[in-house]
PyMOL CGO cylinders between C-alpha atoms (Angstrom):
from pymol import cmd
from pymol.cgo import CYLINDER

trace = [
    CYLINDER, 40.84, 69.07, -48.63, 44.24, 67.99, -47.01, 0.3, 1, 1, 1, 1, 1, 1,
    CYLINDER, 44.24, 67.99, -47.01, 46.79, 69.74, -48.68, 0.3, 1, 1, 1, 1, 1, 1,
    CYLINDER, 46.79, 69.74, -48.68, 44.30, 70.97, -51.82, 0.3, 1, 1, 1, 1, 1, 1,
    CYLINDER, 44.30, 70.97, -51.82, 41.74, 73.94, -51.01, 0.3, 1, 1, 1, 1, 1, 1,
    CYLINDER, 41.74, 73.94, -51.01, 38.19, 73.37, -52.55, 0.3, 1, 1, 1, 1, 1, 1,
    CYLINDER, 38.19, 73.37, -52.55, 37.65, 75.58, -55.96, 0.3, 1, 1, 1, 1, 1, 1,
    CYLINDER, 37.65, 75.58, -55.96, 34.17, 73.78, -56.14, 0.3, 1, 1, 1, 1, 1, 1,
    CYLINDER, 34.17, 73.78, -56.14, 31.91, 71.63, -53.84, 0.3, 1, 1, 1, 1, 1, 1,
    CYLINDER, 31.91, 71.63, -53.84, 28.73, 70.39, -54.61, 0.3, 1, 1, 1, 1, 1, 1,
    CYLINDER, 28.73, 70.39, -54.61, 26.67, 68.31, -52.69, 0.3, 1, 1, 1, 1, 1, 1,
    CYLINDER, 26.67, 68.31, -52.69, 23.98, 65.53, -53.62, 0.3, 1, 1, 1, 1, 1, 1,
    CYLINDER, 23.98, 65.53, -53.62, 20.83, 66.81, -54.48, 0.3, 1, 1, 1, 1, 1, 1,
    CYLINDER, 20.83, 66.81, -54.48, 16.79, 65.37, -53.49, 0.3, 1, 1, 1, 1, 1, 1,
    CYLINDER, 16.79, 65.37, -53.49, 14.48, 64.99, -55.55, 0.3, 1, 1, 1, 1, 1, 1,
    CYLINDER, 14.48, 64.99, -55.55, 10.68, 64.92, -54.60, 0.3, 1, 1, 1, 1, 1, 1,
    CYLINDER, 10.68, 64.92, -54.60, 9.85, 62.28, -56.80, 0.3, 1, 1, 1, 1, 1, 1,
    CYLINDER, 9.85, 62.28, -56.80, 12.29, 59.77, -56.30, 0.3, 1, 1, 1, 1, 1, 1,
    CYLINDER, 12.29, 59.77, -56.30, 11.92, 60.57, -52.25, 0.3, 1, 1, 1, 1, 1, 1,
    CYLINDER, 11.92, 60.57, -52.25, 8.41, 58.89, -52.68, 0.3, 1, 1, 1, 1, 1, 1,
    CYLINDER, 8.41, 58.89, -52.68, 9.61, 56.28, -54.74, 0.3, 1, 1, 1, 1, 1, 1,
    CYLINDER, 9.61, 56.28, -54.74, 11.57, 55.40, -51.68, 0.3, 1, 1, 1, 1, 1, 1,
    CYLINDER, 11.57, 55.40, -51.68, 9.53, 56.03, -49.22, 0.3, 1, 1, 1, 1, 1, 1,
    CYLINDER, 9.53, 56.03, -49.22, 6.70, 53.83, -50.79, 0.3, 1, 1, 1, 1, 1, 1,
    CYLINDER, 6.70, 53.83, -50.79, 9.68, 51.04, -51.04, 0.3, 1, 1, 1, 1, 1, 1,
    CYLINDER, 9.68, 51.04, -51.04, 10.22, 51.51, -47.38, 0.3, 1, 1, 1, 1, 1, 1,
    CYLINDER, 10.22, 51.51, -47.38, 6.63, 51.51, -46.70, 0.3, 1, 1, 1, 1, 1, 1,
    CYLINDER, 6.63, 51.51, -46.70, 6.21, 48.16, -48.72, 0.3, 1, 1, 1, 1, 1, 1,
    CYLINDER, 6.21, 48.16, -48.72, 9.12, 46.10, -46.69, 0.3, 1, 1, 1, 1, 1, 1,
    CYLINDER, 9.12, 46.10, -46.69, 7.97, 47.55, -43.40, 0.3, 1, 1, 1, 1, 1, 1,
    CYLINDER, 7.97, 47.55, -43.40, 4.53, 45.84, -44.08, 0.3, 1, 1, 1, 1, 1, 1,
    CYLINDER, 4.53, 45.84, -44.08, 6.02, 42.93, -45.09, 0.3, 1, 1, 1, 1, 1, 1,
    CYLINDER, 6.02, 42.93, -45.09, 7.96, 42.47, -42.12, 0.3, 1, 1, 1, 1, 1, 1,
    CYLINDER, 7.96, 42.47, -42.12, 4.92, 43.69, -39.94, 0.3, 1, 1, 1, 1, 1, 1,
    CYLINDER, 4.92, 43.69, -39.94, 3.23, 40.63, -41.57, 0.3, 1, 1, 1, 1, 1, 1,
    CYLINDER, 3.23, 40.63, -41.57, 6.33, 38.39, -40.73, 0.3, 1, 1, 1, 1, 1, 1,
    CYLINDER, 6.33, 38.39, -40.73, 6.28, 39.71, -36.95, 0.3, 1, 1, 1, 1, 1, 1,
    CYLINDER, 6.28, 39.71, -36.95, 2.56, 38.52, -37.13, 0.3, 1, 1, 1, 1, 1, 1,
    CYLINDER, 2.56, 38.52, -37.13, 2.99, 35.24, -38.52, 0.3, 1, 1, 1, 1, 1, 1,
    CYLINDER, 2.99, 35.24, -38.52, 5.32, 34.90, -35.85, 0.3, 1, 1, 1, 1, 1, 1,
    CYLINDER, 5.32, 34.90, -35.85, 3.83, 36.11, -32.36, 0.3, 1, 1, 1, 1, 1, 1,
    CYLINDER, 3.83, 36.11, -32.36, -0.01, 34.89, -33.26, 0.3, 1, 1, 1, 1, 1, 1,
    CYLINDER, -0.01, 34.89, -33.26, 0.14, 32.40, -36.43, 0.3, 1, 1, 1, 1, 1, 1,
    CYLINDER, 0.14, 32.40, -36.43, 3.07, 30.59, -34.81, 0.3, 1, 1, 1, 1, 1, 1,
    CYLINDER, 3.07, 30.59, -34.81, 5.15, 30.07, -38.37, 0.3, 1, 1, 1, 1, 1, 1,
    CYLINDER, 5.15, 30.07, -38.37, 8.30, 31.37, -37.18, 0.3, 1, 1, 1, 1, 1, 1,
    CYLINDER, 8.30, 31.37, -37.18, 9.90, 32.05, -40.39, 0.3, 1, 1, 1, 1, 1, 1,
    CYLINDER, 9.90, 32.05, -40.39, 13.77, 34.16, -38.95, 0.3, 1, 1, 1, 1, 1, 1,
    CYLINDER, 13.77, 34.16, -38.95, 15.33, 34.54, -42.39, 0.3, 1, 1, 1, 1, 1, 1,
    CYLINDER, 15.33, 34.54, -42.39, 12.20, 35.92, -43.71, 0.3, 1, 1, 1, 1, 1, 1,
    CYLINDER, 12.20, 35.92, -43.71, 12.67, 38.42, -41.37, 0.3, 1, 1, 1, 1, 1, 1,
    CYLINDER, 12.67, 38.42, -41.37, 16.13, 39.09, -41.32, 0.3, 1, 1, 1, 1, 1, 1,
    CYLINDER, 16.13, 39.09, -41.32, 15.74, 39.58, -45.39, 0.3, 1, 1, 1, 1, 1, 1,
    CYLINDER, 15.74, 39.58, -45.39, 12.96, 42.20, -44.36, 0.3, 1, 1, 1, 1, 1, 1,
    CYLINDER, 12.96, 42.20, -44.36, 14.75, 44.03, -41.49, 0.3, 1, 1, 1, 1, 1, 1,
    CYLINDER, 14.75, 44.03, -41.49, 17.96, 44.02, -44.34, 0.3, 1, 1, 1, 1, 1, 1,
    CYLINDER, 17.96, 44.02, -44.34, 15.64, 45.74, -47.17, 0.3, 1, 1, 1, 1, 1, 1,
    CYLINDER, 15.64, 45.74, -47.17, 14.43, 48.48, -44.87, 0.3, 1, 1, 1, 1, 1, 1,
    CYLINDER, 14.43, 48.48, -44.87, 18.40, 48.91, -44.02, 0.3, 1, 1, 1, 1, 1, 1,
    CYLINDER, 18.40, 48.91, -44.02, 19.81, 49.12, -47.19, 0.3, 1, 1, 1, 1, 1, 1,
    CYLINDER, 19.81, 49.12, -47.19, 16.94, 51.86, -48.97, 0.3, 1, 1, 1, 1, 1, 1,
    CYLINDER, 16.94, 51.86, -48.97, 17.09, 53.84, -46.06, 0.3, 1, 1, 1, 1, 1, 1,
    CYLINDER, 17.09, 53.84, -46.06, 21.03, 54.06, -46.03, 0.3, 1, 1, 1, 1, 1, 1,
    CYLINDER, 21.03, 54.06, -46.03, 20.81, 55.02, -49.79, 0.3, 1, 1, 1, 1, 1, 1,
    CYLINDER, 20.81, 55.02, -49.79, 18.18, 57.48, -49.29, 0.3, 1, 1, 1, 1, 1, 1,
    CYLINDER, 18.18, 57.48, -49.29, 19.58, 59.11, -46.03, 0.3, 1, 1, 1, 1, 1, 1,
    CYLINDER, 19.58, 59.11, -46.03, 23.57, 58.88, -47.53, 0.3, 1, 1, 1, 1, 1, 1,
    CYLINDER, 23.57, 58.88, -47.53, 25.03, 62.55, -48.99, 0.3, 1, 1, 1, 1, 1, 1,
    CYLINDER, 25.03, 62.55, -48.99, 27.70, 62.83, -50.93, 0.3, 1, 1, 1, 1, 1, 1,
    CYLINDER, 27.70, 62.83, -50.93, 29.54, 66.07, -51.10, 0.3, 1, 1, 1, 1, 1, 1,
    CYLINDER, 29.54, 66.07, -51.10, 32.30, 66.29, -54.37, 0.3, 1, 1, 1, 1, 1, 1,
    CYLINDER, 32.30, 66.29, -54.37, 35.10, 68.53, -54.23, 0.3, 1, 1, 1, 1, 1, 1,
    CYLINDER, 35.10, 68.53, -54.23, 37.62, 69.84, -56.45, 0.3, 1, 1, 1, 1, 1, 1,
    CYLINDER, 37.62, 69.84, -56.45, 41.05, 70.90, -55.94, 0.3, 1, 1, 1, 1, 1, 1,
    CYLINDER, 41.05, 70.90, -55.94, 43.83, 71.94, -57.56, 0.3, 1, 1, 1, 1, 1, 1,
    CYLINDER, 43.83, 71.94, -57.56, 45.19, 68.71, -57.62, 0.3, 1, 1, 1, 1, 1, 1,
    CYLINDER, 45.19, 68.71, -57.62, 42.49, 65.87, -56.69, 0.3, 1, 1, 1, 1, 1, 1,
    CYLINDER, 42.49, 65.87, -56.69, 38.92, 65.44, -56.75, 0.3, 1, 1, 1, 1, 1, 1,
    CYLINDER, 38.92, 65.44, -56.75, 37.31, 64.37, -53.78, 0.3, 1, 1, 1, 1, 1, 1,
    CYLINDER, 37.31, 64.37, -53.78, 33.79, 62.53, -52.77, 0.3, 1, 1, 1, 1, 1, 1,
    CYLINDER, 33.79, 62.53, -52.77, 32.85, 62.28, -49.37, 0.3, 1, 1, 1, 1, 1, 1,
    CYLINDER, 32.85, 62.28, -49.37, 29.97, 59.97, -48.80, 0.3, 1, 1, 1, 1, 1, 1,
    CYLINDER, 29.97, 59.97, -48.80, 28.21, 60.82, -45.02, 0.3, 1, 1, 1, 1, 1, 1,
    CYLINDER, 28.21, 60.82, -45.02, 25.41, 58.14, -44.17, 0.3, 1, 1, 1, 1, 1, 1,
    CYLINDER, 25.41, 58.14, -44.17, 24.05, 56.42, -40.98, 0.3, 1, 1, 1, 1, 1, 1,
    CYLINDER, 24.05, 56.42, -40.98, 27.48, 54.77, -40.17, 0.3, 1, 1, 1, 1, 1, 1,
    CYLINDER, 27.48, 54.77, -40.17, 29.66, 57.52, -40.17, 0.3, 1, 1, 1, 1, 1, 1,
    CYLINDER, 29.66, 57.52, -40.17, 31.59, 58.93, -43.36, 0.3, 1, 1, 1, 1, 1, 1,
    CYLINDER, 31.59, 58.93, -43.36, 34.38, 57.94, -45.69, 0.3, 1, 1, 1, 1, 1, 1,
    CYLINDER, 34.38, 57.94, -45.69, 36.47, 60.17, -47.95, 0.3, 1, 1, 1, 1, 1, 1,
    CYLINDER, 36.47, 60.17, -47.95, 37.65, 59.19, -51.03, 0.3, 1, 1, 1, 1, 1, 1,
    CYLINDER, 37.65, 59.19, -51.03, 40.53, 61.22, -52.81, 0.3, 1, 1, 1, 1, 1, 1,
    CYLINDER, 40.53, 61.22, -52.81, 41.86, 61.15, -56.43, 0.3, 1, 1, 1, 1, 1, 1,
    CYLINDER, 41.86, 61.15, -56.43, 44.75, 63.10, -58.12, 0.3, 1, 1, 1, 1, 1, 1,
    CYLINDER, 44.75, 63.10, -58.12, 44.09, 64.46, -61.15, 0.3, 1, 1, 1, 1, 1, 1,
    CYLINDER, 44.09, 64.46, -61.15, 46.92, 62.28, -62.81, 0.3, 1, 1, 1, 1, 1, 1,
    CYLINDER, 46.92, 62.28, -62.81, 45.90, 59.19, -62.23, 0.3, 1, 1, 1, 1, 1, 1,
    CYLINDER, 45.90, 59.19, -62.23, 42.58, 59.62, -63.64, 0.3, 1, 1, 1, 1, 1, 1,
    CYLINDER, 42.58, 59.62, -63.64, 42.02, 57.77, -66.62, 0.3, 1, 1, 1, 1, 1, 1,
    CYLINDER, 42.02, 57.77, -66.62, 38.52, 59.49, -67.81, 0.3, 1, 1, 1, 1, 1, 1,
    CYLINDER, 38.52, 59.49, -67.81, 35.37, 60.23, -66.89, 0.3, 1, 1, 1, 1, 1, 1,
    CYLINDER, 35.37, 60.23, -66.89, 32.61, 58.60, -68.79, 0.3, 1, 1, 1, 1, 1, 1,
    CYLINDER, 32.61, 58.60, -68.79, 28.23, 58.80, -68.95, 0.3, 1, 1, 1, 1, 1, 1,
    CYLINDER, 28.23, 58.80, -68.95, 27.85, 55.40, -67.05, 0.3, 1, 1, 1, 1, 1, 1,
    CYLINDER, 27.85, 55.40, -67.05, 25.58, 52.35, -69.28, 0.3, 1, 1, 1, 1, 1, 1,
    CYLINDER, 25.58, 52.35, -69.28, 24.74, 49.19, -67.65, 0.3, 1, 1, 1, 1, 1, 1,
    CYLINDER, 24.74, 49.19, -67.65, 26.42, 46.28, -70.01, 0.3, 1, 1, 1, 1, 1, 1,
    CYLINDER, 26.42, 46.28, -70.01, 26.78, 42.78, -69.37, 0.3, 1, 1, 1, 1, 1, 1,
    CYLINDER, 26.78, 42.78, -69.37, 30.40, 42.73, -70.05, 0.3, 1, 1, 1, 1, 1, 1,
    CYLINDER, 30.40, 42.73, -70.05, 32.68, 45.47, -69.94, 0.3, 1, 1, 1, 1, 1, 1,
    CYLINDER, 32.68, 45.47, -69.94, 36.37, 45.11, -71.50, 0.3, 1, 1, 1, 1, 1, 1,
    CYLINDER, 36.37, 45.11, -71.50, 38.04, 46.53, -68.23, 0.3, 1, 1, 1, 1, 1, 1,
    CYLINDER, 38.04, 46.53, -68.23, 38.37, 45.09, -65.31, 0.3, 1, 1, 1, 1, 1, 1,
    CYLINDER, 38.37, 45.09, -65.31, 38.09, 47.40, -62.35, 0.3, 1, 1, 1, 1, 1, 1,
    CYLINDER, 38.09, 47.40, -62.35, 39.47, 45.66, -58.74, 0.3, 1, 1, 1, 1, 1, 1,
    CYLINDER, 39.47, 45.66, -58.74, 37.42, 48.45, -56.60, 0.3, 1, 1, 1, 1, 1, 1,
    CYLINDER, 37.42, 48.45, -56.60, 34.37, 49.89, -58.03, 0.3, 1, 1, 1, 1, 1, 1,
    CYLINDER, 34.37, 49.89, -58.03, 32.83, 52.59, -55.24, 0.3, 1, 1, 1, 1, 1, 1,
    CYLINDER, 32.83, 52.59, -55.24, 28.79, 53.74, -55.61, 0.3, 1, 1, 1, 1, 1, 1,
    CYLINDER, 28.79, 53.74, -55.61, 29.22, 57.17, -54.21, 0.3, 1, 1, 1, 1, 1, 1,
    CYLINDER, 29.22, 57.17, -54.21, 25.63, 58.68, -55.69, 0.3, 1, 1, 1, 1, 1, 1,
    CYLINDER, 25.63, 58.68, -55.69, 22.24, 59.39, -54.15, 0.3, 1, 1, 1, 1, 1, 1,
    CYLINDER, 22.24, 59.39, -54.15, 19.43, 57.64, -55.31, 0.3, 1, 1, 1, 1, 1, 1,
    CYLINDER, 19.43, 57.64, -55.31, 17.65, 60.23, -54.60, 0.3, 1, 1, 1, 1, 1, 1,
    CYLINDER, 17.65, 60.23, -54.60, 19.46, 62.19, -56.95, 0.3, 1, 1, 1, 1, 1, 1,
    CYLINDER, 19.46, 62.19, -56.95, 18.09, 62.47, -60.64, 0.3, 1, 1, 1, 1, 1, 1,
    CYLINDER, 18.09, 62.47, -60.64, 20.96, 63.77, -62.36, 0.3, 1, 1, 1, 1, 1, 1,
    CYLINDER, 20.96, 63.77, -62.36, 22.99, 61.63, -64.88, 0.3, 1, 1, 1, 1, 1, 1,
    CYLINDER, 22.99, 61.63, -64.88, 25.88, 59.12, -63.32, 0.3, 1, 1, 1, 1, 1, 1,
    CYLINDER, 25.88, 59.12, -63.32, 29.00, 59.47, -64.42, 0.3, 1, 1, 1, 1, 1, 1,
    CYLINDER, 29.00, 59.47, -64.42, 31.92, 56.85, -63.92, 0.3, 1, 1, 1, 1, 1, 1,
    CYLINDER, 31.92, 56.85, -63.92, 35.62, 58.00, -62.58, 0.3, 1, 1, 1, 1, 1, 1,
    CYLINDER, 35.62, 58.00, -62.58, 37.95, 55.32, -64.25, 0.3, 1, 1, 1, 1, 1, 1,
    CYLINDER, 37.95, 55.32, -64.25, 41.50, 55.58, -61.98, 0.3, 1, 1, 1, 1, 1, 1,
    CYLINDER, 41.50, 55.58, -61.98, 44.92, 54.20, -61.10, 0.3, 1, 1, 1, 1, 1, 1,
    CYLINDER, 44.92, 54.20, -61.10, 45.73, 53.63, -57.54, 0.3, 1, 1, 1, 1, 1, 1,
    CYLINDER, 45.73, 53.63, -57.54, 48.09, 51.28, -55.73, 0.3, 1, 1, 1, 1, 1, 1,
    CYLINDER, 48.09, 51.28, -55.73, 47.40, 47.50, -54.22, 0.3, 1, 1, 1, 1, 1, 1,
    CYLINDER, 47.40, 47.50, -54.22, 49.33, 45.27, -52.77, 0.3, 1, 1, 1, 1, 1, 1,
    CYLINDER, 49.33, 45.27, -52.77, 52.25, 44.84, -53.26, 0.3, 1, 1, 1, 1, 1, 1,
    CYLINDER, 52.25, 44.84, -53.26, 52.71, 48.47, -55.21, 0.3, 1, 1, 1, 1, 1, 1,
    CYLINDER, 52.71, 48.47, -55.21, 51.19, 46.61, -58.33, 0.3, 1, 1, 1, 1, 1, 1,
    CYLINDER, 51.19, 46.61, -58.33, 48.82, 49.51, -59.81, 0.3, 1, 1, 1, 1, 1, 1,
    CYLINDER, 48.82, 49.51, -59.81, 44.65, 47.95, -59.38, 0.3, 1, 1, 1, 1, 1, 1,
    CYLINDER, 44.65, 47.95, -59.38, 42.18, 49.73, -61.92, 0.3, 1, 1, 1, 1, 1, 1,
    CYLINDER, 42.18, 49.73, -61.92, 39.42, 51.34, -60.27, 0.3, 1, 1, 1, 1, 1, 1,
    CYLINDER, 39.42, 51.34, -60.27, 36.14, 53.49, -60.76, 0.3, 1, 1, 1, 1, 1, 1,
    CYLINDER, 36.14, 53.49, -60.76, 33.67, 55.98, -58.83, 0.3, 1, 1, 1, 1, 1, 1,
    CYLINDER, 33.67, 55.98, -58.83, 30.02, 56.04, -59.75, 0.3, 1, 1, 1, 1, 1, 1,
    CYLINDER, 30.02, 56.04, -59.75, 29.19, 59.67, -58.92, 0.3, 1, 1, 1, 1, 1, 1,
    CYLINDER, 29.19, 59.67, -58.92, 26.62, 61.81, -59.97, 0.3, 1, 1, 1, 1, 1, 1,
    CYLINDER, 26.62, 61.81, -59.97, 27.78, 65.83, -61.05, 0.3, 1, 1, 1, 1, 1, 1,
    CYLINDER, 27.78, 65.83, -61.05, 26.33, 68.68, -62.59, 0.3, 1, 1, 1, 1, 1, 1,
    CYLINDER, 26.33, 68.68, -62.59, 27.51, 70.38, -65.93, 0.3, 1, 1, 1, 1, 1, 1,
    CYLINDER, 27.51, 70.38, -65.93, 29.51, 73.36, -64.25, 0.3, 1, 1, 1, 1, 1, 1,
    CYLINDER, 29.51, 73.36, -64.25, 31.89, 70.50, -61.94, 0.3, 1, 1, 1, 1, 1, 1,
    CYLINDER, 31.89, 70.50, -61.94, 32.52, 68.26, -65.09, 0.3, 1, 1, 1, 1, 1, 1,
    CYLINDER, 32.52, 68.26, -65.09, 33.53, 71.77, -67.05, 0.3, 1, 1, 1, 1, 1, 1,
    CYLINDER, 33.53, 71.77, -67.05, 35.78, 72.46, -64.58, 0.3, 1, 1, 1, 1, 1, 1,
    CYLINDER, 35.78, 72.46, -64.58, 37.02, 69.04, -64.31, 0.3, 1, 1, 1, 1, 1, 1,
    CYLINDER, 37.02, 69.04, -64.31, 37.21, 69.19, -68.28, 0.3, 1, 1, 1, 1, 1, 1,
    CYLINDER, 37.21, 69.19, -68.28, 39.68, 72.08, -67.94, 0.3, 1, 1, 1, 1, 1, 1,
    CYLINDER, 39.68, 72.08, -67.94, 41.67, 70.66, -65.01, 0.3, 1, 1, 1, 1, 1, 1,
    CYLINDER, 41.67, 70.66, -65.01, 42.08, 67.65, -67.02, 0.3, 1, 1, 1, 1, 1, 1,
    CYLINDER, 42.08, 67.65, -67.02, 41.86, 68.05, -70.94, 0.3, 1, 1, 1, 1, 1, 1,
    CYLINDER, 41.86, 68.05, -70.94, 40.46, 65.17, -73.13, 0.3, 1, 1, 1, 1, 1, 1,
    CYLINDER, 40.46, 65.17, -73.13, 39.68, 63.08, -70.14, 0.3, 1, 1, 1, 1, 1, 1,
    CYLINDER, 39.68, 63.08, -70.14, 36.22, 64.37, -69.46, 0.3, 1, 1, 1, 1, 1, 1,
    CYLINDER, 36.22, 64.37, -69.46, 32.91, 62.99, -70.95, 0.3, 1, 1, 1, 1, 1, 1,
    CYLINDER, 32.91, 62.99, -70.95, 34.65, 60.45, -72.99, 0.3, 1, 1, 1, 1, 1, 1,
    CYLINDER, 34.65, 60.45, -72.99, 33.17, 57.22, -74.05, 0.3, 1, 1, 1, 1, 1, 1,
    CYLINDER, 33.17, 57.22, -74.05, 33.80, 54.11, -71.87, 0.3, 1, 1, 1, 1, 1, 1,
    CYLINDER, 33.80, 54.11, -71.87, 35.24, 52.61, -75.20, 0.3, 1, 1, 1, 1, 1, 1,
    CYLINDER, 35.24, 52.61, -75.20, 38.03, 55.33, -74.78, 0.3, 1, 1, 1, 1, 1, 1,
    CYLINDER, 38.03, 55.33, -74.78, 38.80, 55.28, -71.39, 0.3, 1, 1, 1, 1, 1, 1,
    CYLINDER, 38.80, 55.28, -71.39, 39.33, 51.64, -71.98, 0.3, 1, 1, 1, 1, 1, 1,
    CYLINDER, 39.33, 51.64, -71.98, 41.81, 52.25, -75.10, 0.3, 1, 1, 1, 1, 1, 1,
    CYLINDER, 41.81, 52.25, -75.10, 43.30, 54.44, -72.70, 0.3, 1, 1, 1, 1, 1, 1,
    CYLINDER, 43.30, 54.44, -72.70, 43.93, 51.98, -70.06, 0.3, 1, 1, 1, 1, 1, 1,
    CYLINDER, 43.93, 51.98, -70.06, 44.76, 49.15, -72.04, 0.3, 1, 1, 1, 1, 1, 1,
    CYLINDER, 44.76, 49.15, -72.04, 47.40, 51.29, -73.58, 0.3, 1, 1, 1, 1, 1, 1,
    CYLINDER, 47.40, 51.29, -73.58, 49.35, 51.32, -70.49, 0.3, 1, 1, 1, 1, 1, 1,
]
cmd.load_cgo(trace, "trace")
C-alpha cells in the first residue's frame, strides 16, 4: 500500500470445478467460431458480426478466468488490485468512507443508486460475494455512491469487522438506511 502497510492480503482463489465450467464455455465459442470461419472460407456465407460476437465471447471468459484479484488491508484503507490480460488497476478505499459491507443478492431494483459499481471477483472463485458500499468524490467535489463486488474469506471480513465496527456483514437494507441517512 502507499502510505498504509498490508496487515492482510489475500489473493483470489481457483477452483477445479468452476475452471472446467469455463473451459468447456471456451471450448463451446471456439467451435462456434471455427464453424463461422468455415461458413466463411468454403460455404461462402460471410456472416462478420457473427464472428466478431464469437471472437468477443472467447475474450471476455478468458479475461474473467485468467483476472486475479489480490485484497489488502491496511490500517487505514482496503485495497483490491485486479491483474488480468491488459495490465492491472488498483482500487483504494479508506476505512471512513465505507458505508458497509453486505452478502451480495441479485434484485431487480435496489433502493440505492450506485454511480460506479466495480466487479473485482474471480469467477473462478467459489466463495460468497460480498458488496463494498462507499463514498468517493465526482465531479465537481459532489460525493457519487459507489460499490465493489469482491469475494473474501471469513478471517479478512473479521478483521475488517474490527477495523470498522457495525459496518461489516450488514444487510443491504442497512447499508441503504445508512446512506440515505446522509
Amino acid at each position: 500500500m502507499s502510505k498504509d502497510s498490508a496487515i492482510l492480503i489475500e489473493t483470489s482463489q481457483v477452483h477445479k470445478k468452476n475452471r472446467i465450467v469455463i473451459g468447456i464455455a471456451i471450448l463451446a465459442f471456439g467451435l462456434l467460431f471455427a464453424f463461422s470461419v468455415y461458413k466463411w472460407v468454403v460455404v461462402g456465407v460471410q456472416q462478420p458480426i457473427e464472428i466478431f460476437f464469437n471472437l468477443m465471447f472467447i475474450y471476455v471468459l478468458i479475461e474473467r478466468a485468467q483476472a486475479k484479484y489480490i485484497c489488502e488491508i491496511g490500517k487505514k484503507t482496503i485495497r483490491i488490485t485486479k491483474k488480468s490480460l491488459l495490465g492491472s488497476k488498483t482500487y483504494e478505499v479508506d476505512y471512513k468512507d465505507i458505508n458497509g459491507i453486505y452478502k451480495y443478492k441479485t434484485g431487480l431494483v435496489h433502493v440505492v443508486k450506485f454511480r460506479r459499481t466495480y466487479r473485482l471477483n474471480s469467477a473462478l472463485d467459489n466463495r460468497l460475494v460480498w458488496a463494498m458500499a462507499y463514498e468517493a468524490p465526482g465531479k465537481g467535489g459532489k460525493v457519487e455512491n459507489h460499490r465493489i463486488f469482491f469475494k473474501a474469506s471469513d478471517e479478512l471480513l473479521n478483521l475488517l469487522d474490527e477495523k470498522m465496527p457495525n459496518r461489516v456483514r450488514l444487510t443491504e437494507e442497512q447499508v441503504a438506511l445508512k446512506i440515505l441517512k446522509k
